[in-house]
N, C-alpha and C positions, 0 to 999 in steps of 0.2 A: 527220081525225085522222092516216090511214095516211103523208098525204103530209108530214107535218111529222116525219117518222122517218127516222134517217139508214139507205140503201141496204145490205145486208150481204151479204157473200158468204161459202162457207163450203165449203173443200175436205176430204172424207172423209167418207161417209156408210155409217157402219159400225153397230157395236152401239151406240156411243155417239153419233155423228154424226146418225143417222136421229132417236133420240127430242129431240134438243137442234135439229135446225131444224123437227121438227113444233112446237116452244113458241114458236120464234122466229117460224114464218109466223101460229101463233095469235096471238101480239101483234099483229099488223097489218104487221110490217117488209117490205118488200121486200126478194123472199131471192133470187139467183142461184148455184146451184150446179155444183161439179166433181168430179165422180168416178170414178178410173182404169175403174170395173165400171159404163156409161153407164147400165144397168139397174136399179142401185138407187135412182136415183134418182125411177123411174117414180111412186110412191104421192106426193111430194114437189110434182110434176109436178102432179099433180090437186088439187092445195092451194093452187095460184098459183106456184109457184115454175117460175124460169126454169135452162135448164144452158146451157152453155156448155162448148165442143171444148177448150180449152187452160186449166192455172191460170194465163195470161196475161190472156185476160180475162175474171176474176175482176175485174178491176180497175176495169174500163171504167166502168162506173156505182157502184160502190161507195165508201161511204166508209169503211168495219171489211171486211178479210177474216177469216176466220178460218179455222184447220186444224183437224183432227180427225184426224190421219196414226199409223200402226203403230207407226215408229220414228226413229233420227237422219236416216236412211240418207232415209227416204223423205219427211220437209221437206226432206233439206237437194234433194233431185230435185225437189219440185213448186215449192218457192222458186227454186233456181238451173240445173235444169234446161233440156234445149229446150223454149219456149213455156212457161216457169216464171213464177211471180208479179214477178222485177222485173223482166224485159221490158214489163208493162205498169208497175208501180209507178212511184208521183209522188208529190210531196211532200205531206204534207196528211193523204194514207190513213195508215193504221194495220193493223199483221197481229196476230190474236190467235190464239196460238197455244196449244190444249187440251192437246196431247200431250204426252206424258210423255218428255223428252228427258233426256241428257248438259246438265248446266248449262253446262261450256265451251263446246261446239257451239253451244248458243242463242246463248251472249256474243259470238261471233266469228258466227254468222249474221248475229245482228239490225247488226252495226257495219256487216258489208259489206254487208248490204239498204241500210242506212241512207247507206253512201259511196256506194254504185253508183245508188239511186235517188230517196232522200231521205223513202222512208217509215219508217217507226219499229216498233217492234217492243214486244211484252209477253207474257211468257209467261206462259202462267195455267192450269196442270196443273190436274185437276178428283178430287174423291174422292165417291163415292158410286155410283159404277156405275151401271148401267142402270138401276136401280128409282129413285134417285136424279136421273138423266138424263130420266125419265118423269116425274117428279114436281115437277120443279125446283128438289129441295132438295140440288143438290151442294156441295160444300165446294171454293169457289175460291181458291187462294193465287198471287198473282199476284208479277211482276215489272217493272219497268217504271219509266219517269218517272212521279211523281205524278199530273201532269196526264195524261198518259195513260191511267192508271187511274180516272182519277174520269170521264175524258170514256166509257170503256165501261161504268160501274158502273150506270148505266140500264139500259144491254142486258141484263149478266149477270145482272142479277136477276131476270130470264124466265126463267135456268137453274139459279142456285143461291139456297141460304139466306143464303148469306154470301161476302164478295168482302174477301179479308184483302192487303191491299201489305205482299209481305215486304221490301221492298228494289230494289234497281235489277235488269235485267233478267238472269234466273240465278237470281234469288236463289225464286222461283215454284217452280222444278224442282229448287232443293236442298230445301225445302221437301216437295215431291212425293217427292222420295229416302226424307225422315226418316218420310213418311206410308207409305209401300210396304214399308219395312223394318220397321214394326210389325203392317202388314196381315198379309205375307209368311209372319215367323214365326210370327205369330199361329195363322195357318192351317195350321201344320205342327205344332204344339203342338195345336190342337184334334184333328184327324189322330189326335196319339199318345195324348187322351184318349179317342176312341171307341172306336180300337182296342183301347185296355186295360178300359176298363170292360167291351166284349163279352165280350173273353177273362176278365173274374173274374167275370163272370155277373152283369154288369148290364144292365137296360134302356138300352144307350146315347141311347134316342128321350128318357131322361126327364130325361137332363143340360140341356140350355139353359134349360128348365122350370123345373129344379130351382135351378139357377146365379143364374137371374134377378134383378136387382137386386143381388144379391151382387157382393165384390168382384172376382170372375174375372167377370164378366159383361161381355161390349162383343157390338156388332154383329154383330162377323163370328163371335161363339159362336152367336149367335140362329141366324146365316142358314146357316151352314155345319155347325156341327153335325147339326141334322135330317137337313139333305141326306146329309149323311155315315152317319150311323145307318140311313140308308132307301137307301141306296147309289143315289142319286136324281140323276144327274148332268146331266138335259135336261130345259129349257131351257138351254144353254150360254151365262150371265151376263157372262164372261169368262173369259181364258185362262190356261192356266199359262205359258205363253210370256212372258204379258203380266208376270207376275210375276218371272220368271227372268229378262231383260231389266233389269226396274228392280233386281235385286236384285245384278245383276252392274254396275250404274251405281252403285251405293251403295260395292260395296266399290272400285271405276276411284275416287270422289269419295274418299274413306275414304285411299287412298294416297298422292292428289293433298295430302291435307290432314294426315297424318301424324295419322289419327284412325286408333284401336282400333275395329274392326266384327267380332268375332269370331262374335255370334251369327248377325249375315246375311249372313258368310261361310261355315258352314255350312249357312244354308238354302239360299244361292246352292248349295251340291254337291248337297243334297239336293233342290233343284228341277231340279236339271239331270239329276239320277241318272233322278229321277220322270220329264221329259221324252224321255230318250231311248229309255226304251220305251213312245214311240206317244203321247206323255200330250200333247204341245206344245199341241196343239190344244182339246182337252178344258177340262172347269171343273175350277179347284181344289180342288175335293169330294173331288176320283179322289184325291187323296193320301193318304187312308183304304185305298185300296188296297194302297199300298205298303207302310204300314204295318200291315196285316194279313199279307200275305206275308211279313215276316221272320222272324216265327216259325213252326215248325212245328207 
């Protein structure tokens, strides 16, 4: 069965990288990986998967690479970098790229991957985090040629519940924009609910509880709220970086396109305020913090 699987590579094995090739080496795929920290790869290693010195040869036996990188800055090094992916890219491969980019950057990546080596390109940002990532039930919104898309909708569904083509390549990570801008302020609104219900002498533990099903009710109440009532911030799920990043890409897209983003231009301030004391790194929970310190 394993040998009739197309070959997959896959640069960045981070919080989300590590659990999204543990599902791909359980499929059966042949995985070869690369990643700047050679160490984490180690547990990967004992699974069958091979690594390799350079994201050049990623390429060598693969037919899908894929990314799982921080930010613009760091595809656009492991793509066109020294010993970067189209030094080895050829026609035929395919790069899928997980991360949550600038839509222009990808549009003007994937043309010059695609002039300089003849592989193609599809952005396919992911929503569900880690526990999602573990589970395989992320939320894919891709970009790309059709046939492109349909030819990795096999694979990704080792990863996600659902694999949506918004459109040609760009249109994945404006997608990822509009999903990050509602996460973001979500998350800074639950924030100002805990904070206030402690301060008027409520159980803030019995809000997600009580919300449930209700029309304020999503996800990130469930998962964030607790945490936030129990000032419970490790296991660190993800970052507020991660957040301040897209939220400052929302309002760059927002300008480019002579759209109104007023409310995730203030969480952009508000995440950055939150980040510069010490929070970057930290889970988005800690933003209960902030919000408790402003008053006296």
């Amino acid at each position: 069965m394993s040998t009739s699987l197309p070959a997959l590579a896959f640069a960045g094995i981070g919080l989300m990288g590590l659990p999204m090739t543990r599902r791909l080496l359980a499929a059966g795929y042949p995985l070869t990986l690369w990643n700047r920290t050679p160490d984490k790869c180690a547990p990967l290693l004992e699974l069958g998967a091979h690594r390799v010195e350079n994201p050049a040869e990623l390429c060598r036996d693969a037919n899908v690479v894929m990314l799982c990188l921080a930010n613009t800055e760091v595809v656009r090094e492991v793509v066109f970098g020294p010993g970067g992916i189209v030094e080895g890219a050829r026609p035929g491969q395919l790069l899928v790229d997980f991360s949550s980019l600038e839509p222009a950057a990808t549009r003007e990546m994937a043309a010059e991957l695609e002039a300089r080596s003849g592989m193609r390109w599809v952005d396919a940002p992911v929503s569900g985090g880690t526990p999602g990532a573990e589970a395989g039930t992320l939320a894919i919104m891709a970009g790309g040629r059709e046939e492109d898309v349909e030819r990795v909708r096999p694979i990704l569904a080792h990863l996600g519940q659902r694999l949506t083509r918004m459109g040609e390549v760009g249109a994945g990570q404006v997608t990822k924009v509009c999903n990050q801008m509602i996460v973001a302020c979500n998350a800074l609104v639950i924030a100002e609910v805990v904070a206030l219900a402690e301060r008027a002498g409520v159980d803030a533990s019995l809000i997600a509880p009580a919300l449930a099903g209700g029309f304020a009710d999503s996800k990130p109440l469930q998962i964030l709220a607790p945490q936030m009532a129990a000032s419970q911030f490790e296991p660190i799920k993800w970052h507020v970086r991660t957040l301040l990043k897209d939220l400052d890409t929302a309002v760059k897209l927002s300008h480019q396109q002579g759209s109104a983003t007023p409310m995730s231009g203030l969480a952009a301030q508000l995440m950055r305020l939150h980040g510069s004391q010490g929070n970057l790194q930290r889970d988005p929970a800690t933003l209960v913090e902030m919000l408790r310190e402003q008053c006296p």
